[in-house]
C-alpha positions as CSV (number, residue, x, y, z in Angstrom):
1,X,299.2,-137.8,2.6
2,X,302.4,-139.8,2.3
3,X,301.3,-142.0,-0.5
4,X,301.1,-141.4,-4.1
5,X,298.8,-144.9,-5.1
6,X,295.4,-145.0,-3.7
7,X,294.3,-148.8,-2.4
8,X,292.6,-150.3,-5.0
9,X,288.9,-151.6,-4.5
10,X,289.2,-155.3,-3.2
11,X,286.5,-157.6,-4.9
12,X,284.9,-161.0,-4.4
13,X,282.3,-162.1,-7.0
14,X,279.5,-164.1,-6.7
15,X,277.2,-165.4,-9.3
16,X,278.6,-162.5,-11.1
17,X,277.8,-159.8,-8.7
18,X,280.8,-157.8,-7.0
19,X,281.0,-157.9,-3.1
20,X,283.4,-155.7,-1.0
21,X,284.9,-157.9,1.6
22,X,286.1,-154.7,3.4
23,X,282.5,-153.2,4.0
24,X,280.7,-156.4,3.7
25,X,278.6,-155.2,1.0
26,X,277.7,-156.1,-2.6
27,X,278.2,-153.2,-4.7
28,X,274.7,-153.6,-6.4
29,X,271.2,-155.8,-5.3
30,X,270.1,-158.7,-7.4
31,X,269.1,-157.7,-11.0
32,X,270.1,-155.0,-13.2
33,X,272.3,-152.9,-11.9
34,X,272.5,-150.0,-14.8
35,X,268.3,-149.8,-13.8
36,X,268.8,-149.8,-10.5
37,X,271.4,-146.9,-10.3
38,X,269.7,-144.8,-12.9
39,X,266.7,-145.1,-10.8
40,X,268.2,-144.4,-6.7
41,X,270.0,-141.8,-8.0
42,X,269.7,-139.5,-11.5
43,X,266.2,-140.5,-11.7
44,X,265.0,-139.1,-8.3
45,X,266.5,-135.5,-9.0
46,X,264.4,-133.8,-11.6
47,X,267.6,-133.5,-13.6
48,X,265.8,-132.8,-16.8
49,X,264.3,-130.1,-16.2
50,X,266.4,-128.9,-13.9
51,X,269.2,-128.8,-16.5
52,X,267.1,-127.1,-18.7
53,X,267.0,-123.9,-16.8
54,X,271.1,-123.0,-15.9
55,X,274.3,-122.6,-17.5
56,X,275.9,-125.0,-14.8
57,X,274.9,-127.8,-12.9
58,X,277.1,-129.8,-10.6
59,X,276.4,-133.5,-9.2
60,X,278.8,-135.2,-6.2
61,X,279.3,-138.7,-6.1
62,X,280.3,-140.6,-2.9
63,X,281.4,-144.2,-4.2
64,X,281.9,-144.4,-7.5
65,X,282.2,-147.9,-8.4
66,X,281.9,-149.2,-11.2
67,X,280.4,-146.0,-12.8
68,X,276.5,-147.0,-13.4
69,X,275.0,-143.6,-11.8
70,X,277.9,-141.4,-13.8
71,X,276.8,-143.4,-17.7
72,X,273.4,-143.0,-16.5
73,X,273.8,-139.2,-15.7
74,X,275.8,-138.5,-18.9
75,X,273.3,-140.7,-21.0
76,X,270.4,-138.5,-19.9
77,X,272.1,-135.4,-20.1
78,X,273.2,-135.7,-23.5
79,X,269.4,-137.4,-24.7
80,X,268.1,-133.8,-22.6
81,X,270.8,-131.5,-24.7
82,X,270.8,-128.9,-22.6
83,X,273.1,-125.4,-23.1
84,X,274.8,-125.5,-20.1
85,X,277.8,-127.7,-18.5
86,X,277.3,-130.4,-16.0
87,X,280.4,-130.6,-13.3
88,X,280.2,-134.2,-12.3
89,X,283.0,-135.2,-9.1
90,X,283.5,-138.9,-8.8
91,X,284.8,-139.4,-5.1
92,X,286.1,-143.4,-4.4
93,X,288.2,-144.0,-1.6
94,X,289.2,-147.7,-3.0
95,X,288.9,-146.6,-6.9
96,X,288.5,-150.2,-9.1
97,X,291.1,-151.1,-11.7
98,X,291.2,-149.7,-15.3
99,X,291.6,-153.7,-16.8
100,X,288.4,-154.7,-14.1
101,X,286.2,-151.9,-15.2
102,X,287.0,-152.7,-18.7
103,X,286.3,-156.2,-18.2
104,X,283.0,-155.6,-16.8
105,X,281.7,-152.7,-19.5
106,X,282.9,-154.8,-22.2
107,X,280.8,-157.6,-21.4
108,X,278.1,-155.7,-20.4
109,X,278.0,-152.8,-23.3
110,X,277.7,-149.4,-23.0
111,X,277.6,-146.1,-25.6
112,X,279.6,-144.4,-23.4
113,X,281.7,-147.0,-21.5
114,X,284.6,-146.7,-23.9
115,X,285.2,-143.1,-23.1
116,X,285.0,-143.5,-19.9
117,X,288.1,-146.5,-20.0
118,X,289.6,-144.3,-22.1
119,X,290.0,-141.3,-19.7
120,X,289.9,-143.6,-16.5
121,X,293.4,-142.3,-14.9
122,X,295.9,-144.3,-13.0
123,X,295.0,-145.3,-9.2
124,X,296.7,-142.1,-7.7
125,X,295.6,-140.5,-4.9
126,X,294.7,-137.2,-6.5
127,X,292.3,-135.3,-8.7
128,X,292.1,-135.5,-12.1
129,X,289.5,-133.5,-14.2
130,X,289.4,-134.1,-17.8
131,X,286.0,-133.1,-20.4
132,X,284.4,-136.3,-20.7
133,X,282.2,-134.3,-23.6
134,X,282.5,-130.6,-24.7
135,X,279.5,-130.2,-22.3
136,X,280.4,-132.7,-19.6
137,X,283.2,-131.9,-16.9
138,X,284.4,-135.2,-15.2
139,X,286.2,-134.8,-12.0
140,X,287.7,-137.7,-11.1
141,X,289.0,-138.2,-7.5
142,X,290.6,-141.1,-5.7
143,X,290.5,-140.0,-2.0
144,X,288.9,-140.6,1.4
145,X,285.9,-138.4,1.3
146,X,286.8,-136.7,4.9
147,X,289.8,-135.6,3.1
148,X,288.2,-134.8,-0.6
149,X,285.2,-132.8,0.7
150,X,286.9,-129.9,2.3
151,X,289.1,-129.2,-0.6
152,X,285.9,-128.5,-2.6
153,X,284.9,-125.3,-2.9
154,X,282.0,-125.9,-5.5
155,X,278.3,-124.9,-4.9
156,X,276.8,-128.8,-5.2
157,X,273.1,-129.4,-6.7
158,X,272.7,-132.8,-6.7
159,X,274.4,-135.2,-4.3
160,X,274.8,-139.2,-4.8
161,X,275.7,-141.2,-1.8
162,X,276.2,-144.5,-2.8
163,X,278.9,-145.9,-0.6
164,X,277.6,-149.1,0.8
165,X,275.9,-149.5,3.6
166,X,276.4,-146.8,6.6
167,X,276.7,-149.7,9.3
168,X,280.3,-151.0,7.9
169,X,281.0,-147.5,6.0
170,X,281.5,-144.7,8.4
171,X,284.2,-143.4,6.4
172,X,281.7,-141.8,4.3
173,X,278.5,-142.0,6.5
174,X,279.7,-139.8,9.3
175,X,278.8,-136.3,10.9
176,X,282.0,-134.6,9.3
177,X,280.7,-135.9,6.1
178,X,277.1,-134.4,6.7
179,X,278.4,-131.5,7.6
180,X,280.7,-130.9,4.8
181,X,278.1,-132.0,2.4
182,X,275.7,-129.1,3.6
183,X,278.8,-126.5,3.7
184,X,278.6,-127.0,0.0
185,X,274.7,-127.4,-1.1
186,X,273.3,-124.8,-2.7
187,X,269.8,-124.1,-1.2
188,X,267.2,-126.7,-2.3
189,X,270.0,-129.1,-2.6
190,X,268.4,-132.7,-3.6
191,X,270.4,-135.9,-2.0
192,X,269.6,-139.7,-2.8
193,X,271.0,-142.9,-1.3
194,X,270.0,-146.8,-1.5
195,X,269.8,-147.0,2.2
196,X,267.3,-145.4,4.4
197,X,268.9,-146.4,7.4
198,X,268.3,-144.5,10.2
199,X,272.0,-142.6,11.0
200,X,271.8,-141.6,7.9
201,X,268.4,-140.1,8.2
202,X,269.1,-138.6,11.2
203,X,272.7,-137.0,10.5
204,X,271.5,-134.8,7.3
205,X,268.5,-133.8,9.5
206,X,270.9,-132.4,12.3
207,X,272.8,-130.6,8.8
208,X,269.9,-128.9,7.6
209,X,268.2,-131.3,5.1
210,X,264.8,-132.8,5.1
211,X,265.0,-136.3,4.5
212,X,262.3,-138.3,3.3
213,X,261.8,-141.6,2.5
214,X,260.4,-143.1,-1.3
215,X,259.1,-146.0,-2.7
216,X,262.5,-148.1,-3.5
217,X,263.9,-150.2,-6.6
218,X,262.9,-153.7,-7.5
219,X,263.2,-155.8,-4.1
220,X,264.2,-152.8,-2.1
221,X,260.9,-151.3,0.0
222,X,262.0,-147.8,0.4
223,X,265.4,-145.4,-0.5
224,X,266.4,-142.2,0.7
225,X,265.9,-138.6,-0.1
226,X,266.7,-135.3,1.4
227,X,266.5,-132.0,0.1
228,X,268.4,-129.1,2.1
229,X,266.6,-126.3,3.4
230,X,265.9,-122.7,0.6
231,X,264.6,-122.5,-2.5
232,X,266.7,-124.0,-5.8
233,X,267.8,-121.9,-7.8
234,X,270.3,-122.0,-11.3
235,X,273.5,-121.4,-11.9
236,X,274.4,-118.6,-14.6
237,X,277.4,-117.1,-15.6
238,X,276.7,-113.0,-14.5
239,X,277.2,-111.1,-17.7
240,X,280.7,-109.7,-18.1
241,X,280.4,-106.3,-19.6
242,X,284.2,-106.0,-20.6
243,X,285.8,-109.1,-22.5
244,X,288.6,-110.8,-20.6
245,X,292.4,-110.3,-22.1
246,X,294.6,-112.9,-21.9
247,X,298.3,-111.6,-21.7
248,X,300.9,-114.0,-23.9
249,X,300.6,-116.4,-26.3
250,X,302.6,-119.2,-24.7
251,X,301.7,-122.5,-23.0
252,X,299.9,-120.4,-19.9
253,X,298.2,-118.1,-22.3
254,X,296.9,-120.7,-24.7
255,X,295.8,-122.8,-21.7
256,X,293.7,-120.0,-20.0
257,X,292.2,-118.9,-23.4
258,X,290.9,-122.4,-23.9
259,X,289.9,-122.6,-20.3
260,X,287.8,-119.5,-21.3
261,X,286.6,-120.5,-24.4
262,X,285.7,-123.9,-23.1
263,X,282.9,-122.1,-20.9
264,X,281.9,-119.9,-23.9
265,X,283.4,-116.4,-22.8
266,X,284.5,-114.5,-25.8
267,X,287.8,-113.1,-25.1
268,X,291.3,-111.2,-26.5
269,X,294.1,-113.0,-26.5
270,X,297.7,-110.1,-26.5
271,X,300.7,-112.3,-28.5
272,X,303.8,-110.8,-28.5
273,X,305.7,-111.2,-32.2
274,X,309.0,-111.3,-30.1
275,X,309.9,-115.5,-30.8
276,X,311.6,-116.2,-27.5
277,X,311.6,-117.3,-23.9
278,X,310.3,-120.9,-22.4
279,X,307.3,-121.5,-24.8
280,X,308.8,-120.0,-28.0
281,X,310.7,-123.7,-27.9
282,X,310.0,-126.0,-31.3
283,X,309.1,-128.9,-28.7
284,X,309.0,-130.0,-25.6
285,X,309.1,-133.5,-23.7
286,X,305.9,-133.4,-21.4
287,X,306.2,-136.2,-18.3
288,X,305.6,-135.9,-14.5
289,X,307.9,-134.1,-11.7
290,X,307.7,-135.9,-8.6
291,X,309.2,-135.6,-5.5
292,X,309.3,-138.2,-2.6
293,X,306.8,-137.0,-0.9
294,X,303.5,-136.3,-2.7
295,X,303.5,-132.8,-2.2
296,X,301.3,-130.0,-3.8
297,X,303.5,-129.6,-6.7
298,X,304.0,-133.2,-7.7
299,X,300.2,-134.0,-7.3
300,X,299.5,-130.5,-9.2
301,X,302.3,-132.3,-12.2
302,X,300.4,-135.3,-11.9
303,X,297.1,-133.8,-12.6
304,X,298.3,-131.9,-15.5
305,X,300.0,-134.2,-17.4
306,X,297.1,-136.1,-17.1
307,X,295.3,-133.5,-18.6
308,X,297.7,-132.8,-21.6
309,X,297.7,-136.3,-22.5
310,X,293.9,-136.3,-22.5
311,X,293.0,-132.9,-24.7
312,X,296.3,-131.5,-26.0
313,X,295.8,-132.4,-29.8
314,X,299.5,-131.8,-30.4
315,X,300.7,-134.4,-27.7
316,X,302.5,-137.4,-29.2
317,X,302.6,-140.3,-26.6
318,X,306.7,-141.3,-26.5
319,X,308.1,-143.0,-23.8
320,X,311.0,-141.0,-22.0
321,X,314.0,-143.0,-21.0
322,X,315.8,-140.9,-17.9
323,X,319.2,-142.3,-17.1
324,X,322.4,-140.3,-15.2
325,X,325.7,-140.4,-14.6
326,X,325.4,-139.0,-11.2
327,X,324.6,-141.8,-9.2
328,X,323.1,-140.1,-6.4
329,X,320.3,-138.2,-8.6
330,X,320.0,-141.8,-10.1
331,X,319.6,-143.6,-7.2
332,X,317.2,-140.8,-6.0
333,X,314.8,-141.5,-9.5
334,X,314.7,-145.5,-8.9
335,X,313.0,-144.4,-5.6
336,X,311.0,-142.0,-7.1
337,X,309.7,-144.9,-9.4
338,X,309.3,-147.1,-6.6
339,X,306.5,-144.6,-6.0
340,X,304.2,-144.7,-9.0
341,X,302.6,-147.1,-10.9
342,X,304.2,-148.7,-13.9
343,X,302.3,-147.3,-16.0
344,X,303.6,-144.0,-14.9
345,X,307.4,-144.3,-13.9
346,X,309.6,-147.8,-13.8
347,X,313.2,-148.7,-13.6
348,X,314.0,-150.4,-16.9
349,X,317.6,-151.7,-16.5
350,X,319.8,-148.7,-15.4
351,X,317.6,-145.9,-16.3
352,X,314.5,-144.8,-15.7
353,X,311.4,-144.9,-18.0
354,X,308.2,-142.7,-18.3
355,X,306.0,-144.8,-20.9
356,X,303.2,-141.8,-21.0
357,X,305.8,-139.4,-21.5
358,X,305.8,-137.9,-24.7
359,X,306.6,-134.7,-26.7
360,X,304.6,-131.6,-27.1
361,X,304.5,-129.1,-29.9
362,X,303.0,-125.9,-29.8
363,X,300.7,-124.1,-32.9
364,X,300.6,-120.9,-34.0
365,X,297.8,-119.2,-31.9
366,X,295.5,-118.0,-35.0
367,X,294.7,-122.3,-35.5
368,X,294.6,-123.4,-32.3
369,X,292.2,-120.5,-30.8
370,X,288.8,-120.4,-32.9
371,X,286.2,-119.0,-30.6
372,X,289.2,-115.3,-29.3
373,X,287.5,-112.7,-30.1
374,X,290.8,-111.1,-31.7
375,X,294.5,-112.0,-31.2
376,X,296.5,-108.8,-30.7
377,X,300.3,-108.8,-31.8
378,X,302.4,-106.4,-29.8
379,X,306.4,-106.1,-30.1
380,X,307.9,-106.0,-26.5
381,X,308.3,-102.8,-25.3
């Protein structure tokens, strides 16, 4: 990848329906769309009571749009209230705007729409997870699928394909991407898809699922669903006999004990009462490190300082005005810039400014951990 920005979905309406003129599709048939989506995809995967029986439940999405099938799938799963956590990965190649998906919910109306403008991140090409809900894990990524899919190591229940129609979409309707998709199905894996067309039949038969065809939505005869081969089974979290200790109290400690404590596992937490090093500082200023090429550090900085400004309860947004009296290293930040959204990074006469920048000031452990089992203060050495 030598782009930081994704391509941003191109759209032509029409009677108030969105069209892709790059696939030649409409992103949704005539009618309602929210009853449409709910119906080809979380409604064909026994997700209630699937839900009910596991501690973990994890749903791909190939196209996500305008985000129908992922407010349909949080809507049940909160009216289900299960125990567990559903993983949800959003995968969109051409990800829509924040201000057009805004546009559309706004009009439209939504419970949940809000939340989801609120966390929608900038069109970087990237992943960017954030906790939609305490109990929902929303994955969002803004990348080709051929690329996405082998980075993912995740053992998939539930698979949406909704990425137009195979005959103009072979990005994602494609032997690699059948392939990939078995590689990470659990047995008994349940896939759905609008179109029954026959490629697509026939490439996650050669995979190893069993596709079938059902009685389709409104106008539409007939949609798609496979279901790979072995017998589903749940999710759970084996048992650990020993509690987990976490090792320091500082930004990496705290962030690892609320990773833990995020999936329920009680844990010790070792602080040391000796006030110094890196994260004993009063505050810090919190904004992205890029380099000119989007490598695996800048994309990881990326993805966590999206995270920080979405759950760190300390963060105060301030924008960071970077300026330098070494030419050179100036010159080398307005390209940097030149890279990223305004939103993220813009010149701004002759410095450089970060307008989600913003400060960062770390708690004593005892308030921010609630669920450590104990918090153990040792003196070094």
């Amino acid at each position: 990848m030598t782009h930081y920005q994704t391509e941003p979905a191109d759209i032509r309406w029409t009677n108030g329906r969105p069209a892709s003129p790059r696939f030649e599709d409409h992103y949704w048939a005539m009618g309602d769309p929210f009853e449409e989506k709910a119906f080809v995809f979380p409604g064909q995967h026994d997700l209630a009571a699937r839900w009910q029986t596991k501690q973990h439940f994890t749903i791909v999405e190939l196209g996500f749009g305008f985000g129908h099938n992922f407010l349909a799938t949080a809507e049940a799963f909160l009216k289900a209230k299960p125990s567990g956590i559903l993983h949800y990965f959003a995968i969109e190649q051409f990800p829509i705007s924040r201000e057009t998906l805004d546009q559309y919910w706004r009009s439209r109306g939504h419970p949940l729409y809000e939340r989801m403008i609120e966390t929608y991140p900038d069109l970087i090409a990237n992943w960017f997870t954030v906790w939609f809900h305490p109990s929902i894990r929303l994955i969002y990524v803004f990348k080709d699928a051929n690329q996405a899919l082998p980075e993912m190591e995740s053992a998939v229940d539930a698979w949406y394909l909704d990425g137009f129609k195979p005959a103009t979409n072979q990005a994602v309707f494609n032997p690699f991407v059948y392939q990939q998709i078995a590689r990470l199905s659990k047995p008994g894996a349940t896939v759905s898809s609008f179109s029954v067309a026959a490629s697509l039949r026939q490439g996650l038969s050669a995979s190893g699922f069993t596709a079938t065809k059902r009685t389709g939505f409104g106008n539409k005869r007939e949609l798609l669903f496979a279901t790979n081969s072995g017998k589903w089974k749940p999710t759970n979290c084996e048992h650990l006999e020993d509690e987990p200790v976490v090792i320091g109290s500082g930004l990496a400690g705290l962030g690892v004990s609320e990773a833990l404590d995020r999936y329920g596992i009680r844990h010790q937490l070792i602080a040391s009462t000796s006030h110094t090093g890196a994260s004993c500082q009063p505050a810090y200023n919190i904004y992205p490190q890029i380099s000119l090429v989007p490598d695996a550090r800048a994309n990881f900085s990326l993805a966590a300082h999206y995270f920080v400004r979405q759950h760190a309860a300390n963060f105060n947004e301030q924008p960071l005005c970077w300026r330098s009296l070494d030419q050179t290293r100036q010159d080398r930040m307005n390209r940097l810039s030149e890279l990223l959204p305004d939103s993220l990074m813009k010149i701004d006469g002759d410095a450089v400014l970060f307008p989600t920048a913003g400060t960062l000031r770390p708690r004593d452990p005892e308030i921010t951990l609630r669920h450590v089992v104990r918090i153990t203060k040792r003196d070094r050495g």
